[in-house]
C-alpha positions as CSV (number, residue, x, y, z in Angstrom):
1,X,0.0,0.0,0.0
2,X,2.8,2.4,0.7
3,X,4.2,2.2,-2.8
4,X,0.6,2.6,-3.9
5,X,0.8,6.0,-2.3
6,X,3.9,6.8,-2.6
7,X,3.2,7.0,-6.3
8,X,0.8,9.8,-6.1
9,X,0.2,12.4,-7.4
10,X,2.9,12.6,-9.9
11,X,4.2,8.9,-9.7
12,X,3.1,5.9,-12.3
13,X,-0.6,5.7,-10.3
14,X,-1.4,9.0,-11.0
15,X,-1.0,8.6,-14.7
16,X,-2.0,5.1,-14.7
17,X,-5.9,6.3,-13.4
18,X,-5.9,9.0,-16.2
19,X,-5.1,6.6,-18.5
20,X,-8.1,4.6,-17.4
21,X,-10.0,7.2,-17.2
22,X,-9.6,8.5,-21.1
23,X,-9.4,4.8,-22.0
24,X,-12.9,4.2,-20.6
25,X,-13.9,7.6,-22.4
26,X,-12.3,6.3,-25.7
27,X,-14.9,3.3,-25.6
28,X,-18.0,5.6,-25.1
29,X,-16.8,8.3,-27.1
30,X,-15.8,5.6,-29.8
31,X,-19.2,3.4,-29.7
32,X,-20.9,6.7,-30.2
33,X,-18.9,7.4,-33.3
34,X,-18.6,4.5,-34.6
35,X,-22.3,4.0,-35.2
36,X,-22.3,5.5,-39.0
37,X,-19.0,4.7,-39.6
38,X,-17.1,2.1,-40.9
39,X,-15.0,1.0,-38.1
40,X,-11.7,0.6,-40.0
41,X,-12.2,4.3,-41.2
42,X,-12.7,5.4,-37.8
43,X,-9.6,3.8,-36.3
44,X,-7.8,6.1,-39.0
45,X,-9.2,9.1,-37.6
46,X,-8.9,8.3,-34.2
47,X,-4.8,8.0,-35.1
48,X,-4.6,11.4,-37.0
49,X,-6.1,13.0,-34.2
50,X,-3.3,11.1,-31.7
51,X,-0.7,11.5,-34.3
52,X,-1.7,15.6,-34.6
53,X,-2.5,15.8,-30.2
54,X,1.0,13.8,-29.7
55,X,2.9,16.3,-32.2
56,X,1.5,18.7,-30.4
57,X,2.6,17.8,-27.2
58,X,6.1,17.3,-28.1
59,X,6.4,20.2,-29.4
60,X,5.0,22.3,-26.6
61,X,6.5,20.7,-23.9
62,X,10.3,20.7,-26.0
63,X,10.4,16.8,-26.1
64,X,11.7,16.0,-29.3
65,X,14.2,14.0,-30.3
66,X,16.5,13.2,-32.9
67,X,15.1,10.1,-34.9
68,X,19.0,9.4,-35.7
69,X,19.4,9.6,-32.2
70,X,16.8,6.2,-31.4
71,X,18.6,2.5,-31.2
72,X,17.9,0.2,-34.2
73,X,16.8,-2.0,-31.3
74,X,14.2,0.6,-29.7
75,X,13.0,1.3,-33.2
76,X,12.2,-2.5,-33.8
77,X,10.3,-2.6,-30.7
78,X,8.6,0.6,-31.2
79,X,7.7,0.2,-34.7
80,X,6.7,-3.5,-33.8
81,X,4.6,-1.8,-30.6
82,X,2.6,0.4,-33.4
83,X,1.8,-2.2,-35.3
84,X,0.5,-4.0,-32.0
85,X,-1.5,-1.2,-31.2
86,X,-3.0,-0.4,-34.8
87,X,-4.1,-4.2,-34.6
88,X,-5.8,-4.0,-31.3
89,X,-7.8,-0.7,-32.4
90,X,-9.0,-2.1,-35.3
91,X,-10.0,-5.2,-33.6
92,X,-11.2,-3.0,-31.3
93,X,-13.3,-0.4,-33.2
94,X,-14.8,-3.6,-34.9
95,X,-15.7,-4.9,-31.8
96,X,-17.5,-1.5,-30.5
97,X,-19.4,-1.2,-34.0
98,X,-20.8,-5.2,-33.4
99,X,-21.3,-4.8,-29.9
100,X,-22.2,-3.2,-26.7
101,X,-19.2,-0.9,-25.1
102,X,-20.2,-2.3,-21.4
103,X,-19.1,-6.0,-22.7
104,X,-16.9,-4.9,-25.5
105,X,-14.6,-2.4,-23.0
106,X,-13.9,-5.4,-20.6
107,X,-13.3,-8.1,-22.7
108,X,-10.4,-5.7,-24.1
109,X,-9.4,-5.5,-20.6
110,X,-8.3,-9.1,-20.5
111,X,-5.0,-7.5,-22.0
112,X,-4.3,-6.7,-18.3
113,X,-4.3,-10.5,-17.8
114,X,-2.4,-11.0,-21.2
115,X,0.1,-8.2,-19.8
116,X,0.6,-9.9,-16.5
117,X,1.2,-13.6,-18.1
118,X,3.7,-12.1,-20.7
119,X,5.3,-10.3,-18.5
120,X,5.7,-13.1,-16.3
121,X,7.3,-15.4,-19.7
122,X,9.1,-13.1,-21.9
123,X,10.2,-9.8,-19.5
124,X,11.2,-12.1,-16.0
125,X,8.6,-10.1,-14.2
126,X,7.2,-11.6,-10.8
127,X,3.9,-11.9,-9.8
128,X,2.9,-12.9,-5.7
129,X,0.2,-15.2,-5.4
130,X,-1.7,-12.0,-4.4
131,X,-0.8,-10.3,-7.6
132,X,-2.3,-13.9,-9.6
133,X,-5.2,-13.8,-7.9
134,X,-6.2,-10.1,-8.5
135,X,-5.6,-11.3,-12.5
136,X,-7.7,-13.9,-11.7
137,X,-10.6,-11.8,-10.5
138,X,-9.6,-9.4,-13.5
139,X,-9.8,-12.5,-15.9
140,X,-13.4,-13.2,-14.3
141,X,-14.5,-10.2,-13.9
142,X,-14.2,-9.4,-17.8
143,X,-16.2,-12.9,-18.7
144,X,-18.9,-12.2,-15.9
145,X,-19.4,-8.8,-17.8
146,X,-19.7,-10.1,-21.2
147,X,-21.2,-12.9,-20.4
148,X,-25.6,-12.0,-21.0
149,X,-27.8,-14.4,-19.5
């Protein structure tokens, strides 16, 4: 609990809630927009406007850098990231357009589970049997939301 609070305000927790936050607005947001869209079409908006707010960003706040600069190794990793994350938004956006966001949004949050088990097999990360049972209830939590009687 200490390093919970320890974290806040301007630790990872801090950032980690807003991220939830705007993440759970993405999926209303989205759903809403998505409705006389084609999904796929959408997805490309949604990344001009985070390509154009991210630009932005970096250039307000004085954080570019050098692409010459980067790693080949970071660039692999962040080029195969994008391609990760374009993948799950269109899967994603597809999703939204076929389905409810209150099941859609959750079932999406498995990756938390998916992050946890990878973690665990390809970064060396460990888990306590605590931490495995909170992805446990995440795990069930996401299929008890989807799930409609």
């Amino acid at each position: 609990m200490r390093d919970l609070l320890s974290a806040w305000p301007s630790g990872w927790l801090f950032w980690a809630l807003l991220a939830a936050g705007f993440a759970a607005l993405t999926a209303i947001l989205a759903k809403i927009g998505v409705a006389e869209v084609d999904p796929d079409f959408a997805t490309f908006v949604r990344t001009v406007v985070i390509l154009c707010f991210t630009a932005g960003i970096l250039w307000a706040s004085g954080h570019w850098q050098s692409p010459a600069g980067v790693p080949g190794r970071s660039w692999l990793f962040l080029v195969l990231s994008g391609a990760a994350t374009g993948a799950s938004w269109l899967c994603y956006f597809r999703a939204l357009k076929l389905g409810d966001a209150a099941r859609v949004a959750p079932v999406d949050k498995l990756s938390i589970v998916f992050v946890a088990v990878f973690a665990a097999i390809f970064l060396g990360e460990r888990l306590s049997a605590v931490n495995w049972l909170g992805v446990a209830m995440v795990a069930g939590g996401a299929v008890l939301l989807a799930f409609r009687p």
